[in-house]
N, C-alpha and C positions, 0 to 999 in steps of 0.2 A: 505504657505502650503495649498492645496486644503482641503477643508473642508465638511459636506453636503449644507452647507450653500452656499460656494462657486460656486459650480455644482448646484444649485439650487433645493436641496430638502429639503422639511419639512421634519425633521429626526426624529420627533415626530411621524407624522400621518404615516409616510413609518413603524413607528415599532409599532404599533397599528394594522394599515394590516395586516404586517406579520404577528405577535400574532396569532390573529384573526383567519387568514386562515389556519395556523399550528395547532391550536388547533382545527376550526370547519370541514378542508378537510384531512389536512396532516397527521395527527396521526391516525385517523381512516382509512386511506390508507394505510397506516403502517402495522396497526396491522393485514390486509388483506392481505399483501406482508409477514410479517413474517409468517405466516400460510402454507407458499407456501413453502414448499422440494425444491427448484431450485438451487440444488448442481451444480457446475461448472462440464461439462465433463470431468475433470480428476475424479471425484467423482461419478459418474453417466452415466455411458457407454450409457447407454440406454436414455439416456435425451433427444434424440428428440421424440422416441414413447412412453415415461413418461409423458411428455409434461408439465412440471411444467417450465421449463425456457418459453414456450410459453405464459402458465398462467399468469407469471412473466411481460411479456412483453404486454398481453393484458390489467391487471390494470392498466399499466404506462400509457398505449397509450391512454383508456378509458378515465383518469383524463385529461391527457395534450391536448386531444382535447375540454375536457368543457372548456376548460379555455378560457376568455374573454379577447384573446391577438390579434388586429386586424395584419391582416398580416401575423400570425404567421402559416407556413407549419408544418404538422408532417407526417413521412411516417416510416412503418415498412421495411427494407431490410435484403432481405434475400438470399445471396451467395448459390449456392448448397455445399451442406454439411457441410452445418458451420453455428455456432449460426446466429440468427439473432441481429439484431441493430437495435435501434430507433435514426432517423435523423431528427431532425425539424431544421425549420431556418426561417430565418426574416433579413428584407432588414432593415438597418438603417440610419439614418438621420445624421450620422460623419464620418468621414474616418475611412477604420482599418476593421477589422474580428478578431472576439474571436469566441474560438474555446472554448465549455464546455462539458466537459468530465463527464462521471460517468459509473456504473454498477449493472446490475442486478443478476448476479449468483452468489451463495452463498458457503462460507465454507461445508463441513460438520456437523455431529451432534455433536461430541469431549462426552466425556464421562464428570460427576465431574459438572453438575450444581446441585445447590440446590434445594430442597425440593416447590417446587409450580413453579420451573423455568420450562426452555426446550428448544433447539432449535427452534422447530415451535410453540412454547405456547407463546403469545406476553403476559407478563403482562405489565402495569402500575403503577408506584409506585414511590414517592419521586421527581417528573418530568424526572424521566429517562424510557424509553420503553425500558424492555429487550425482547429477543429473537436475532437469525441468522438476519445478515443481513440488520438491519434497519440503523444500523452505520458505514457498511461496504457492500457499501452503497448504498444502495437502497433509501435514503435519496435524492440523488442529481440529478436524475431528476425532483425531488417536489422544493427543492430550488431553482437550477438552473431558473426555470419557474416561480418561484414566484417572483425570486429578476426581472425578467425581468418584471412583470404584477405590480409590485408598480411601478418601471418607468415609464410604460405607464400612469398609474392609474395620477401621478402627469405631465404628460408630456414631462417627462426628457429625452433628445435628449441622444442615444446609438450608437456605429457601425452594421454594421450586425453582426447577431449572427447567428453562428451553433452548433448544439450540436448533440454528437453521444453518446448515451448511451449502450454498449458492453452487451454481455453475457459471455464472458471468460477468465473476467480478471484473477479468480483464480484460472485457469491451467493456467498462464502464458500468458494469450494477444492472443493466437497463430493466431486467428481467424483476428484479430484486422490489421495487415499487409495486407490481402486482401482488407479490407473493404477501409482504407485510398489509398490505390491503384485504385480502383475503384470510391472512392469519391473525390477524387482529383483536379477535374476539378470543382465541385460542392462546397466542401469548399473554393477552392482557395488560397489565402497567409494568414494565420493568423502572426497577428501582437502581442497579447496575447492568451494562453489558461490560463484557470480557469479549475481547477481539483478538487474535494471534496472528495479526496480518500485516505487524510493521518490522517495525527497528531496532536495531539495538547499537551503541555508540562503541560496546566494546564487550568483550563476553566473560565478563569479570562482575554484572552486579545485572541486577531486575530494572529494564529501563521501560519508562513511563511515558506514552507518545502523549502531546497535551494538546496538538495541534498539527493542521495540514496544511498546503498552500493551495492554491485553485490555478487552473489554466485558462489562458486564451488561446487561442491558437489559429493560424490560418496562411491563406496563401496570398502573399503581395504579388504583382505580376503587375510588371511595367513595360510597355510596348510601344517600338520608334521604327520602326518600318515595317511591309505586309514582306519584305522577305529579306535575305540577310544581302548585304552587300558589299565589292571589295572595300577594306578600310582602306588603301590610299584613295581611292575616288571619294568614300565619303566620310573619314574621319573628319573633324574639324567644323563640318555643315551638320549633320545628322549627331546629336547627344548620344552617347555610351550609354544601354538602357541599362547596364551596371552601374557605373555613378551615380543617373537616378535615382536605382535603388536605393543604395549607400546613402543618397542626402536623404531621401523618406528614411530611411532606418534611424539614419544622424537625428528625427523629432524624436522618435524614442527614449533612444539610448546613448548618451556620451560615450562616444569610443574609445578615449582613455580610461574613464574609470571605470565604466560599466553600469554605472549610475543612471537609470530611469529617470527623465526628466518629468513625464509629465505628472501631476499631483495626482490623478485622478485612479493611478496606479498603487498610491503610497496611504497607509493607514498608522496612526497612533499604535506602538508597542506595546502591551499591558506591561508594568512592572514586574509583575510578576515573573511572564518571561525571559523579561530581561537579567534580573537576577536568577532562574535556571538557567539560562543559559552558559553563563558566568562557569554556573556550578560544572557545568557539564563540558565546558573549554577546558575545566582545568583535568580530567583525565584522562587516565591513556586509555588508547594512543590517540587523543587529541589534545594533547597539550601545547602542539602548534598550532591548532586553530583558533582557540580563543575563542569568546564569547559573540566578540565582534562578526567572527568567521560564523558561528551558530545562527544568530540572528540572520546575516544576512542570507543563509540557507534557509531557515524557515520560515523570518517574516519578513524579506524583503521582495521586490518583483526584480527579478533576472529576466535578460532574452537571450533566446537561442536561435541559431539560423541552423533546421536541423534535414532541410532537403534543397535539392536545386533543380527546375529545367532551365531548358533554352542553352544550356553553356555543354558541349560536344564534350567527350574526356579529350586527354590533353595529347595522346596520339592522334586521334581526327581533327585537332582546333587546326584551321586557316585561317589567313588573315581576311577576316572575315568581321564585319562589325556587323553581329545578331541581333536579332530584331525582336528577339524583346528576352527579358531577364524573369524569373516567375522563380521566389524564394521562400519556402515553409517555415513561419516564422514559431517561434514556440515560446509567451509569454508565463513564467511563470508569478502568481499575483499573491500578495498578502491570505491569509488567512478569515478575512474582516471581509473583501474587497469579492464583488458579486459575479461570476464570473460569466454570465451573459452580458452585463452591462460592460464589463470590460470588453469583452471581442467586441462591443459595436463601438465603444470609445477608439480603439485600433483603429477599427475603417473609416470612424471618422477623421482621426489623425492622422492617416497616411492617406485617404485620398481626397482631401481639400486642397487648393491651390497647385494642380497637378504643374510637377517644374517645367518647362521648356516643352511645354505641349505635346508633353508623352500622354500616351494613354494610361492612367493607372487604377488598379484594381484592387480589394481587398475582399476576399471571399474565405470568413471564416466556415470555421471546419469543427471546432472542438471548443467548448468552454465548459467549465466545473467553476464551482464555487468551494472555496475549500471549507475547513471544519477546526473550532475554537471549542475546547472542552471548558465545563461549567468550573467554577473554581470549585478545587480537590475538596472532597469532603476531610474535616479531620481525620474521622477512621477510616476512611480507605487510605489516606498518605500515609497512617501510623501501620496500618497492615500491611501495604507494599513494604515500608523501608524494613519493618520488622524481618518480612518473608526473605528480604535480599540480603540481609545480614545473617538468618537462619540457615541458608542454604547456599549463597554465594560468597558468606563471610564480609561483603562490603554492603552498604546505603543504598539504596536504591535510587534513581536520578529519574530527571524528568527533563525531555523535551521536545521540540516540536520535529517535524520532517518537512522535506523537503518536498515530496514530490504529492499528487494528488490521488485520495483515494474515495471515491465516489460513494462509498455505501457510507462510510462517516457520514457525511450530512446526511445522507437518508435516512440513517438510523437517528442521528441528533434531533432531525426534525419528528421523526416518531416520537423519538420519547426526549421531550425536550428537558424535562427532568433528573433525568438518570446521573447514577455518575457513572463515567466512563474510564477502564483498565484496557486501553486497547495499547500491547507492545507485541511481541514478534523475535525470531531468529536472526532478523536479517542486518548482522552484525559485520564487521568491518571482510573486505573482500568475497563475501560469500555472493557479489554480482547476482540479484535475481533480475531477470530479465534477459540479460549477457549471457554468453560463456563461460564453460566452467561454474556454473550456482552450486552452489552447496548448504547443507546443512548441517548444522557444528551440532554434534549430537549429545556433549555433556551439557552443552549450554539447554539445551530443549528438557534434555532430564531434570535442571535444576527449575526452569523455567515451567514445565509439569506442576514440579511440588510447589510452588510458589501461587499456583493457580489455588492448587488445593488448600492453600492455605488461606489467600485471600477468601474463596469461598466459605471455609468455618468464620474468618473473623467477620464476614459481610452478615452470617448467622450469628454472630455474637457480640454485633455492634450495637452501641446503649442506644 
């Protein structure tokens, strides 16, 4: 099993470095990036004459040029009309191209942080940096570059590397399809990409995302009168466009168990999953959820009813029967499972056989198809588990996520080859999205060397 020792590094002084530079460059870059509003354009219409994703992109660019990485190119591109990216790359001394991914636009502000928190207020505290963005992730062009500058620091032979660091991954990538269309000929075959944009189950070992889910998504809206009227005159004649709702929802989803009825939603598990999974119920802190719990997080389809109109808050409600219900449904689908064809399976299953001669509707909004990593190559699973007992003292684990993250299939479909190391900070409570985000900063140090190590043994696999 490749080891640091084996790939030839000092796994001591590589995590000394890294330390060192995380804590004397990296965090105070940080805390200068969280300050920064660079909401992704679904968030911020006006974000190119705001210029905070530019802001965004000029700290990144400012640091990864001081960097004392011979060889190493950085260029800012920028497509018309569309976010810009940062591209560096560097020729290497093995066969192979890795391809290292990351992002700089950010969620929005989410209401519900505490008292000394905030979106753009980075504090410090208990070695985790809260604020937007530092863990989702703005973090991964800092690492990415570092694991690559203790390589060089010890001489450790690498492939070429390229890295494209995005502005919109959190509207969806959209931007992201032009750029690798246009960079094509410049990145060339990658053999591996490394991604820092997911999960991690617990901050105790190197975890392995192997899979994502897809979404459908959309607005049901059922409608029984042209305007609301009192419910004694017409309860009883006139259907509850709630209920409605409720029985269309009831095709779904069994509302005891949660159980997606229709087939068209459910796909075959690979074993393989199945048995990560397993592995990965049994540690902490998820040793109450079980494997069963894992699965049904990563490959099973859940719904969520995640908005409402038509329904007054509960100080204006009268007795009033309103005239029509209109609810934001949020399918989450298998892994396997298309996620265009699914939104229109939705519409067609909620509005056939409209009940009681309501009007109903289904006007999708959002569908993704999610992303199934190729099976693990040997030497990358022997190099991760190696790296996460070098550095975190335990095995390394693998498995899937929950939620949908759009440039995985893009990139999967670019390079349908590749083997893919895509894992992330975004470990238990650190809420990215939410209030209160943070980033657990021994985990990201460990998670650095771990990279850097992968990349030697990705150079020094037979």
């Amino acid at each position: 099993m490749p080891t640091a020792t084996s790939v030839g590094i000092d796994a001591k002084s590589l995590q000394e470095t890294v330390s060192l530079k995380w804590d004397d460059e990296i965090v105070p870059r940080l805390i200068d990036y969280i300050r920064i509003p660079c909401k992704s354009p679904h968030f911020d219409s006006e974000w190119a004459s705001n210029g905070y994703i530019d802001a965004a992109v000029a700290l990144a660019e400012k640091w990864a040029r001081a960097q004392d990485i011979p060889g190493l190119t950085i260029e800012v591109i920028r497509l018309e009309d569309r976010t810009p990216v940062i591209f560096f790359e560097i020729d290497g001394d093995a066969p192979g191209t890795v391809l290292m991914y990351g992002h700089l636009d950010k969620q929005p502000e989410m209401t519900g942080w505490r008292d000394g928190l905030g979106p753009w207020t980075p504090v410090l505290h208990d070695d985790k940096l809260y604020g937007r963005g530092g863990a989702d992730d703005g973090y991964s062009i800092f690492a990415s570059l570092l694991a690559l500058s203790a390589l060089k620091e010890q001489g450790i032979a690498h492939a070429r590397i390229v890295g494209l660091i995005e502005c919109c991954e959190e509207s969806g990538s959209y931007d992201l399809p032009a750029y690798l269309s246009a960079l094509k000929p410049r990145i060339g075959d990658v053999d591996l990409v490394i991604g820092l944009d997911s999960g991690c189950g617990n901050y105790e070992q190197l975890w392995m995302t192997t899979s994502l889910r897809g979404i459908a998504a959309g607005t049901l809206k059922v409608e029984v009168l042209n305007e609301g009227v009192h419910s004694g005159d017409a309860s009883g004649v006139v259907p509850s466009s709630f209920r409605i709702a409720r029985q269309l929802i009831d095709r779904i989803e069994d509302a005891s168990t949660g159980h997606i009825l229709p087939k068209e939603f459910h796909c075959d598990i690979p074993t393989e999953r199945i048995e990560q999974a397993d592995l990965a119920g049994n540690t902490q802190p998820m040793t109450d959820v079980h494997g069963e719990a894992v699965l049904n997080r990563t490959w099973r389809p859940f719904l969520s009813v995640v908005g409402a109109q038509g329904m007054p808050a509960i100080k204006d409600a009268g007795n009033v029967l309103r005239p029509y219900t209109a609810l934001k449904l949020s399918l989450r689908i298998p892994p396997l499972i298309d996620g265009e064809g699914a939104t229109q399976d939705m519409k067609r299953v909620l509005e056939s056989d409209p009940p009681l001669g309501a009007k109903v509707t289904f006007e999708p909004d959002q569908s993704a198809t999610g992303w199934h990593a190729l099976a693990t190559a040997p030497w990358l699973k022997e190099i991760v588990d190696a790296a996460s007992k070098q550095f975190y003292g335990k095995p390394a684990m693998m498995m899937g996520e929950g939620g949908t993250i759009p440039f995985m299939a893009m990139l999967g479909q670019s390079f349908p080859d590749a083997q893919f190391l895509i894992t992330g900070v975004l470990g238990p409570k650190s809420n990215a999205h939410g209030p209160n985000e943070f980033l657990h900063i021994p985990y990201a140090k460990k998670l650095t060397a771990c990279v850097a190590q992968v990349l030697a043994g990705h150079a020094a696999r037979a």
